[in-house]
Backbone bond lengths (Angstrom), bond angles and torsions (degrees), N, CA, C in turn:
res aa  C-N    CA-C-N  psi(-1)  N-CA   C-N-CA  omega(-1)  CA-C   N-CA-C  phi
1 X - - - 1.459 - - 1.527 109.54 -
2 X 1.001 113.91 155.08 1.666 116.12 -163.44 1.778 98.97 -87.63
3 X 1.041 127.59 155.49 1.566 144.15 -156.46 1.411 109.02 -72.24
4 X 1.493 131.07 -52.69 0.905 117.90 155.94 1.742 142.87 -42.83
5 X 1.324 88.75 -61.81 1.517 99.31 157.06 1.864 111.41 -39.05
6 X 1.109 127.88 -64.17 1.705 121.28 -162.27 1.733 85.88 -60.69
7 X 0.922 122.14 -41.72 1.608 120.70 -154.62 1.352 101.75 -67.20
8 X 1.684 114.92 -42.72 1.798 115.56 169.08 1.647 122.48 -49.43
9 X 1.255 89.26 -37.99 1.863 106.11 -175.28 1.287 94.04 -60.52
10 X 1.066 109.02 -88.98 1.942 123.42 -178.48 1.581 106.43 -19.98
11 X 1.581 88.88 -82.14 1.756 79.53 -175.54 1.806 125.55 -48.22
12 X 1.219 120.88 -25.05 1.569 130.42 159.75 1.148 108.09 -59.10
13 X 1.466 130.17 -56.20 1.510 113.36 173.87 1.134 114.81 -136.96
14 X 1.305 121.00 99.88 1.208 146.66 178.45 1.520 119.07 -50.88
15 X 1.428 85.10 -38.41 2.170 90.20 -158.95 1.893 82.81 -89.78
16 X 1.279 131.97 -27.88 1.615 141.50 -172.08 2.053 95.03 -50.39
17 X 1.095 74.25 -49.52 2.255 104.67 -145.74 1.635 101.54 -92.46
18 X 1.553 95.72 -5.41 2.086 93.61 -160.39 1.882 106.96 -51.39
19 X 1.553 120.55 -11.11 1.208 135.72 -176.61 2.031 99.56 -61.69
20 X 1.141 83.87 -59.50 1.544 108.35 -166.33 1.737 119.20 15.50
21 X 1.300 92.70 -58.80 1.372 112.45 -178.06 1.320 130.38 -107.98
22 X 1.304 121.32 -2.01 1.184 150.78 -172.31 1.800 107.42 -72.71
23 X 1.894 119.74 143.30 1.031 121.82 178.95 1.718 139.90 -28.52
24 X 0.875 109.76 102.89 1.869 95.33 -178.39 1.510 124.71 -34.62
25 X 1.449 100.53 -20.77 1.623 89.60 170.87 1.349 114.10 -85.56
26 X 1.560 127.35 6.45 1.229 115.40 -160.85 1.823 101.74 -125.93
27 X 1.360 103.85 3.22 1.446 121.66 176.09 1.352 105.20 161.75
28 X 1.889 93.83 157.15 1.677 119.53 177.23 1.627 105.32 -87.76
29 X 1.411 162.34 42.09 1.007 141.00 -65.64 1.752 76.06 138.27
30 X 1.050 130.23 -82.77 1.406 118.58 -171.69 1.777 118.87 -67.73
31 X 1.352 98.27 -2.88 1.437 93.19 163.25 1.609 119.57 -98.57
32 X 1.142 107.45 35.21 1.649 131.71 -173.31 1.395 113.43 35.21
33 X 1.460 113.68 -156.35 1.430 121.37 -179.14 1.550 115.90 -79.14
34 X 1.736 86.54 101.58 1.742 83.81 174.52 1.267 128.45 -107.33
35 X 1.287 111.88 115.86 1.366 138.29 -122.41 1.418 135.20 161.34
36 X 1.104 114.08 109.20 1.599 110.09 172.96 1.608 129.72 -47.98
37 X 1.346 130.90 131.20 1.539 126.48 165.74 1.228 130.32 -10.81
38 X 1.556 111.54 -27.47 1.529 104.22 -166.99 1.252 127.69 -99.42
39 X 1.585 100.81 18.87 1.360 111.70 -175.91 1.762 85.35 -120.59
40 X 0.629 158.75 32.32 1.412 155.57 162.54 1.707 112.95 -64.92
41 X 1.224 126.93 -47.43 1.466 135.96 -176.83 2.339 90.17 -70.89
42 X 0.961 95.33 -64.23 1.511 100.65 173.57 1.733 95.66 -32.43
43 X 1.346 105.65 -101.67 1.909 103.49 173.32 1.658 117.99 6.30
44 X 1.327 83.42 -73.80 1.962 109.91 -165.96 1.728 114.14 -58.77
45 X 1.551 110.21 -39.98 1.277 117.81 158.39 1.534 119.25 -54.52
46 X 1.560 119.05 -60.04 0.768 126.19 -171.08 1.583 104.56 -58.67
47 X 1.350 126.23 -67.88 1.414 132.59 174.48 1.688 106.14 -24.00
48 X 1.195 108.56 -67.20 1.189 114.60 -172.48 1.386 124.10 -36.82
49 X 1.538 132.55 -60.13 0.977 175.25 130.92 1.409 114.05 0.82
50 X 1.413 109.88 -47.48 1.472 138.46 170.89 1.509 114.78 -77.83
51 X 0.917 114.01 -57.94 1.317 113.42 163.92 1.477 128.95 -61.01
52 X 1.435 93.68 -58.85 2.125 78.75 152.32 1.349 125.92 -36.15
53 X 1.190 101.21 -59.33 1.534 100.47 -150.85 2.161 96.43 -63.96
54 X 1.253 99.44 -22.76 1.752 93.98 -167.29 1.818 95.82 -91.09
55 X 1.172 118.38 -9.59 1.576 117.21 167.90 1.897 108.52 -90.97
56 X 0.962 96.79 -24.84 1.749 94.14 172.96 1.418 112.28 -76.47
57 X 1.350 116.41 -33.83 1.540 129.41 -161.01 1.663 96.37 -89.25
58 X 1.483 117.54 -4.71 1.474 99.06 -164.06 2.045 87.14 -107.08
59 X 1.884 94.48 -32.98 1.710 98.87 162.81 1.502 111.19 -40.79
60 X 0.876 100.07 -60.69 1.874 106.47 -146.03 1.889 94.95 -60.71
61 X 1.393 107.53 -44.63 1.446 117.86 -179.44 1.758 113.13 -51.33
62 X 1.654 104.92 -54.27 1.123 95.77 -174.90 1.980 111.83 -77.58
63 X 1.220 116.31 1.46 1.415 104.05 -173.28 1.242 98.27 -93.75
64 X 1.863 126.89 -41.65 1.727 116.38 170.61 1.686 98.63 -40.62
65 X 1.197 115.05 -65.96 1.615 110.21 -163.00 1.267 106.65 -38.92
66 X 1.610 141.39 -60.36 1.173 139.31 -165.82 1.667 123.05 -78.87
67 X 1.748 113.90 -1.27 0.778 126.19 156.57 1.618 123.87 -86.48
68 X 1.464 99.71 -26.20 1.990 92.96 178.65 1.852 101.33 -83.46
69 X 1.628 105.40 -23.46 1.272 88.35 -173.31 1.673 95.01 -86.59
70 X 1.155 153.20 -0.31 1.489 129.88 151.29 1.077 124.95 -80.45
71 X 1.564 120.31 -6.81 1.108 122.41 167.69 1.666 115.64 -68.12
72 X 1.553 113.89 -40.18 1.686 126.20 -150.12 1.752 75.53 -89.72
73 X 1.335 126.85 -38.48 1.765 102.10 169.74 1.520 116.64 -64.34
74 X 1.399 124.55 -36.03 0.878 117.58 -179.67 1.514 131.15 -58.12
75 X 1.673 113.55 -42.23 1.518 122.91 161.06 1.895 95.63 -51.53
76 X 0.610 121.46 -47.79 1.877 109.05 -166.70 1.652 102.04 -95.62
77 X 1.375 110.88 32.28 1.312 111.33 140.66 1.651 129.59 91.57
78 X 1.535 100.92 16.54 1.048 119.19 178.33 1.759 119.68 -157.43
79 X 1.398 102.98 101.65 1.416 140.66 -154.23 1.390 105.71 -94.42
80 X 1.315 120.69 20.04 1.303 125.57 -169.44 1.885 99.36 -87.78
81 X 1.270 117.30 -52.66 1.625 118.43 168.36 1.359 120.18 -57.65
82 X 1.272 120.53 -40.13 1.205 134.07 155.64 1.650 122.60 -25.59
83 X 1.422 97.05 -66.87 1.286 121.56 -172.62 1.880 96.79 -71.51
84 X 1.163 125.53 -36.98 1.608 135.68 -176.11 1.491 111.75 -61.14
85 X 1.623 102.13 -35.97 1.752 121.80 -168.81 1.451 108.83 -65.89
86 X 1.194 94.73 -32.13 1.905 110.60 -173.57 1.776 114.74 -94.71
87 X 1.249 99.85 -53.28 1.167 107.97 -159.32 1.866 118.87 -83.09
88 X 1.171 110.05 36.55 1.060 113.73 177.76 1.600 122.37 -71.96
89 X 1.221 133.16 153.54 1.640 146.85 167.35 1.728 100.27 3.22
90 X 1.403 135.18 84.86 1.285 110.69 159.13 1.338 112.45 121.95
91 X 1.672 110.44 -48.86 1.855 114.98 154.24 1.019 119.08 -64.29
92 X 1.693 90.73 136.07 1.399 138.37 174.98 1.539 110.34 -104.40
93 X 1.002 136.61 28.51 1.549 133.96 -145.58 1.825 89.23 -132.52
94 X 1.295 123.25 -42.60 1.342 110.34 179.87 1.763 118.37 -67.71
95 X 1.850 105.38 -42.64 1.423 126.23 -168.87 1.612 87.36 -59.01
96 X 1.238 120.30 -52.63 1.475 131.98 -166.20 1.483 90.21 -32.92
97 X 1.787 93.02 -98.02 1.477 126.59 165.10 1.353 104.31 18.40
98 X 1.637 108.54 -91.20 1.623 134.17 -170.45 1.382 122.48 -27.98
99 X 1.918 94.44 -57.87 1.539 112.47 -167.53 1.975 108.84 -67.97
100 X 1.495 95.58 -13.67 1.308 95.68 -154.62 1.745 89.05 -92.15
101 X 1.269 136.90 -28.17 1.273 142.32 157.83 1.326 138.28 -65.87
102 X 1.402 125.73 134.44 1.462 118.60 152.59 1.764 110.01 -59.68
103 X 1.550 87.00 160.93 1.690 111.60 168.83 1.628 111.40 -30.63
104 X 1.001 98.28 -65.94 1.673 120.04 -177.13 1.476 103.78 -63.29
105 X 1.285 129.95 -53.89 1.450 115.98 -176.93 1.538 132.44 -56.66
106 X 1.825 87.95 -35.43 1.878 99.81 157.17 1.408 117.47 -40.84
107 X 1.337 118.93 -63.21 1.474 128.86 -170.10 1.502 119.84 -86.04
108 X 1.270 132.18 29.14 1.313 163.82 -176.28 1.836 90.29 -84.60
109 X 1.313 104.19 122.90 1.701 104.81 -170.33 1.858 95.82 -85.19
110 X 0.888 119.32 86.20 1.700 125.52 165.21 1.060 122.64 -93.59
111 X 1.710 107.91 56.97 1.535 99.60 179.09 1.553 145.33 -76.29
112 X 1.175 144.89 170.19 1.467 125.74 -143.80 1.419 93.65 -108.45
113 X 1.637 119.15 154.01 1.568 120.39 156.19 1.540 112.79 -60.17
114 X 1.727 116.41 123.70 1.925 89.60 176.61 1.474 98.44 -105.80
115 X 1.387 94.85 126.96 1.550 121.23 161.98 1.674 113.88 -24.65
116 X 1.051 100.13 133.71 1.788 111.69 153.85 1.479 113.43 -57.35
117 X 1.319 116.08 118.40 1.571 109.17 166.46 1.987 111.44 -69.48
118 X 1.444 114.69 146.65 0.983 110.96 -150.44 1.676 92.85 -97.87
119 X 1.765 130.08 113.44 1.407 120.93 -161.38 1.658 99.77 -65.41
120 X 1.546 99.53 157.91 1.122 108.51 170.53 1.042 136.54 -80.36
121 X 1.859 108.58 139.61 1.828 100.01 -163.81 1.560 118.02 -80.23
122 X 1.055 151.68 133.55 1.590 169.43 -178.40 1.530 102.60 -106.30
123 X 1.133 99.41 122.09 1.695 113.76 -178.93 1.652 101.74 -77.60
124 X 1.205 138.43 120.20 1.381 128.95 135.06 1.495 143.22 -68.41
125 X 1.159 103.29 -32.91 1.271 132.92 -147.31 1.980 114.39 -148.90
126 X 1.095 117.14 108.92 1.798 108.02 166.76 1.626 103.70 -142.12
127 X 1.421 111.99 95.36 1.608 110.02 -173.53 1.872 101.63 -133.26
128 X 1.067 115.17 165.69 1.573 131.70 155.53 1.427 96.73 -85.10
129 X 1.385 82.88 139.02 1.820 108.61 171.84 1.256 108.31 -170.11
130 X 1.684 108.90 126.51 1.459 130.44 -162.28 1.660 112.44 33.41
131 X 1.269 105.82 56.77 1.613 108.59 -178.35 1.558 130.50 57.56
132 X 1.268 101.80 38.43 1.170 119.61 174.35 1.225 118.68 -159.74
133 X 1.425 124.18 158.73 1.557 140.20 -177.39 1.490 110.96 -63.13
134 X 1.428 111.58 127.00 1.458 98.67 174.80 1.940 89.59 -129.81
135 X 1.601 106.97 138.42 1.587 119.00 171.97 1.525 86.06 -127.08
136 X 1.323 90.60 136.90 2.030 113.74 -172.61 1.794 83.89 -122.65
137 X 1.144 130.21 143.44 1.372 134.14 -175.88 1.723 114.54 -172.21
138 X 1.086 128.43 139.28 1.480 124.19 146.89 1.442 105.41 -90.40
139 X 1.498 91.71 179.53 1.534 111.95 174.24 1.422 110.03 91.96
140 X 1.490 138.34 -157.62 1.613 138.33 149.72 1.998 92.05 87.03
141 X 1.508 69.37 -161.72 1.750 86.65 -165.27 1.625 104.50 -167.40
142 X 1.304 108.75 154.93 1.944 106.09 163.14 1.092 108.35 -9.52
143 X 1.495 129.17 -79.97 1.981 118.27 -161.72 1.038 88.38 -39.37
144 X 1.596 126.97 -76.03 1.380 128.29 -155.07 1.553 123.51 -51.38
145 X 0.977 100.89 -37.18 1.710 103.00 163.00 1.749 107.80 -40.51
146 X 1.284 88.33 -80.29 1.711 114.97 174.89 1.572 111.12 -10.55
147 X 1.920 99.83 -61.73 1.562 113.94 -167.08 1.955 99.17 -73.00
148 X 1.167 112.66 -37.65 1.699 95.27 172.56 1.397 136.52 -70.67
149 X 1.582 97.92 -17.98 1.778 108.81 174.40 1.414 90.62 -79.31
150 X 1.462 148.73 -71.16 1.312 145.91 -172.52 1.865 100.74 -29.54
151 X 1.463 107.08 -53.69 1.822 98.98 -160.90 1.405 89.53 -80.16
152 X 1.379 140.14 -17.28 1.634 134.35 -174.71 1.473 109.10 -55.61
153 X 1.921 92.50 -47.83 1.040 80.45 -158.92 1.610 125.29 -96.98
154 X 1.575 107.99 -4.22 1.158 120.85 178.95 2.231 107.74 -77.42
155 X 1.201 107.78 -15.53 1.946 108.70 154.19 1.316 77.68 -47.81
156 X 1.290 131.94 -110.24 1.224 141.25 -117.46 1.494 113.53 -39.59
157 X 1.906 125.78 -11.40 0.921 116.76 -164.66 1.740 92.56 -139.73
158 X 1.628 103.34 38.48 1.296 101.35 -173.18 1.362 107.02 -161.52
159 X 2.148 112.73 100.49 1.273 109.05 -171.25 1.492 139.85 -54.92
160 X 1.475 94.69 113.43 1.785 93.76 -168.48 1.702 120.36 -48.25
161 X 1.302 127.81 -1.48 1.246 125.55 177.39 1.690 106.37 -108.15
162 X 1.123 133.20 -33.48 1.233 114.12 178.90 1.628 119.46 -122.12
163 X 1.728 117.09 -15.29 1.077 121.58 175.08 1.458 113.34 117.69
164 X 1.301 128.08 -22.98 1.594 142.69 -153.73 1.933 91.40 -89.32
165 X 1.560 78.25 150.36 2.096 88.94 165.60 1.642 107.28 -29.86
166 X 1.359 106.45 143.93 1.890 113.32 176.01 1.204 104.21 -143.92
167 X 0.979 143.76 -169.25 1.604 162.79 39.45 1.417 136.10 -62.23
168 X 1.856 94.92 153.85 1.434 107.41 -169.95 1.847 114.77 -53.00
169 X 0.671 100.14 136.31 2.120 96.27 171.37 1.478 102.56 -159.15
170 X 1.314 120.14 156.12 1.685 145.30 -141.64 1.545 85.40 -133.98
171 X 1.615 103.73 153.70 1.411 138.13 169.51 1.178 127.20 -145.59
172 X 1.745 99.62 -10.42 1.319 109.37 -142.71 1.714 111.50 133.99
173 X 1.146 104.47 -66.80 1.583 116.38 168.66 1.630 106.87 -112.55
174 X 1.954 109.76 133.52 1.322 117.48 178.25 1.700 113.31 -70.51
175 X 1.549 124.21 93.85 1.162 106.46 176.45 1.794 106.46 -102.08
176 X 1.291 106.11 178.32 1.475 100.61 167.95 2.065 106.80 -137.61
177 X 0.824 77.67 100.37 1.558 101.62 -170.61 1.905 119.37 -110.43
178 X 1.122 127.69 127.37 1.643 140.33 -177.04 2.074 98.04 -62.90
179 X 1.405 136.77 119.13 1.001 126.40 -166.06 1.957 115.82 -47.28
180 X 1.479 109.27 -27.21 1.655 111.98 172.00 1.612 116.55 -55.44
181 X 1.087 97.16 -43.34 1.823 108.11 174.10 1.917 114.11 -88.61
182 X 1.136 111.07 12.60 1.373 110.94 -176.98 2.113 104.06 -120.83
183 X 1.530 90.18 -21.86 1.880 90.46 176.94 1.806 84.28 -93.05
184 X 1.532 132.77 -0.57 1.651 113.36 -161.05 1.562 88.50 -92.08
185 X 1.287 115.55 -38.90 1.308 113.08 162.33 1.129 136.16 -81.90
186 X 1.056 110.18 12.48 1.609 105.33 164.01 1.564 101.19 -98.13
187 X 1.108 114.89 -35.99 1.948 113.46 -168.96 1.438 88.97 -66.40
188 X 1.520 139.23 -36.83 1.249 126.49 -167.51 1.581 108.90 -78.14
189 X 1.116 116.19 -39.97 1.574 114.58 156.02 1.080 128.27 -37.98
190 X 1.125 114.87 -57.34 1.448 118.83 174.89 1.477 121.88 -57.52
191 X 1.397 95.95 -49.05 1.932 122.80 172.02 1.774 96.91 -31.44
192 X 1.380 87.85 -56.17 1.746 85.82 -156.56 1.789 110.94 -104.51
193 X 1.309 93.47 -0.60 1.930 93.44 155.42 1.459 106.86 -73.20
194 X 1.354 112.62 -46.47 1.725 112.41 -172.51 1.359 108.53 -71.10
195 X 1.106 133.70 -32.07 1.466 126.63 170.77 1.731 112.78 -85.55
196 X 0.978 114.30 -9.15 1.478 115.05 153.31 1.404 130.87 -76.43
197 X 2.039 113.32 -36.87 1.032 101.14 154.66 1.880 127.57 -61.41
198 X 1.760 111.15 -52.98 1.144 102.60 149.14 1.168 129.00 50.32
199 X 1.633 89.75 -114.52 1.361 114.13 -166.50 1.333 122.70 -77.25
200 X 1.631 111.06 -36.55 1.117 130.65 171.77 1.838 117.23 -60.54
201 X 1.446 118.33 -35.02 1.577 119.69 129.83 0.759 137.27 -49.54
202 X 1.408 120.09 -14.46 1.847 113.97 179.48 1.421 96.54 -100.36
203 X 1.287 137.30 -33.07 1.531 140.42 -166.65 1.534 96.42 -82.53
204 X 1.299 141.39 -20.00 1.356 128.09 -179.09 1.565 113.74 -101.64
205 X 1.128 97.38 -22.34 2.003 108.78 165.07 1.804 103.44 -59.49
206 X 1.807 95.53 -59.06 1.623 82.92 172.81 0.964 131.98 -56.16
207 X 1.397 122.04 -31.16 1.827 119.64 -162.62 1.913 92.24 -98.83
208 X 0.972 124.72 22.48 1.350 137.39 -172.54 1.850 112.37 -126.61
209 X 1.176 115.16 1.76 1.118 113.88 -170.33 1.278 131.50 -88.40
């Protein structure tokens, strides 16, 4: 992937990429995104997405927590956090709540399941292999599983050099390339077989003379 590009990724997700640069013995990850440009929006979605979901999951966790603990003040008689949990800038959801209860139903111990915080994902790994996207990672969970088979599999239908509609096709090596970028490499193949023969004709004329 071209230099700028890795540097956008990274700096977008820092805590994703924090490997980035880090020792080769300690991850594959410092040999950056290997990979053509045209999966970059693929990446960036995916990144995105991931990180939400493990910053929402760490929200949602810490607000049950601060709701059972205003609740467990609230059974012992002081409804002041209680009243804080709800009543923020704009909600209507506690006044609701209240009016719609007796005394006693307020203080009814309904405490919440608290969520698993969702660990954070760490990139190891972002390479092509057999024409498709491969992300190697710890951390995550099921969604996250979920969200890398979705971006896996949408490479497969998305040319890794410029970004446009693709499919997979063989030569020899599985690339997945848009047909404009698949004749650009072939003329460059050719380009540089013929100037390989070339030279290699001109060096045996000399030593032939």
């Amino acid at each position: 992937m071209k230099q700028e590009l890795d540097k956008q990724l990274c700096e977008k997700y820092p805590k994703i990429f924090v490997n980035r640069h880090a020792d080769m013995r300690v991850t594959a990850m410092c040999w950056g995104f290997e990979h053509g440009p045209g999966w970059y929006n693929i990446i960036d979605r995916l990144c995105s997405n991931i990180q939400g979901h493990i910053d929402y999951s760490r929200k949602e966790r810490a607000r049950v927590l601060r709701y059972n603990r205003a609740l467990k003040r609230a059974l012992n008689g002081d409804v002041a956090a209680l009243e804080r949990y709800y009543m923020y800038p704009g909600n209507k959801k506690w006044t609701k709540w209240a009016e719609e209860r007796t005394a006693e139903d307020l203080l009814k111990p309904v405490f919440k399941t608290v969520p698993e915080a969702v660990p954070q994902v760490v990139a190891e790994q972002v390479k092509e292999k057999f024409g498709g996207l491969r992300f190697y990672y710890r951390g995550g969970n099921d969604v996250i599983d979920g969200m890398l088979q979705m971006a896996e599999s949408m490479s497969y239908v998305t040319c890794e050099e410029c970004g446009s509609p693709a499919k997979s096709t063989t030569d020899g090596w599985i690339v997945t390339n848009c047909q404009s970028c698949t004749d650009s490499r072939e003329e460059r193949r050719q380009r540089e077989l013929a100037e390989y023969n070339d030279k290699h004709k001109a060096e045996y004329e000399k030593t032939n003379q």
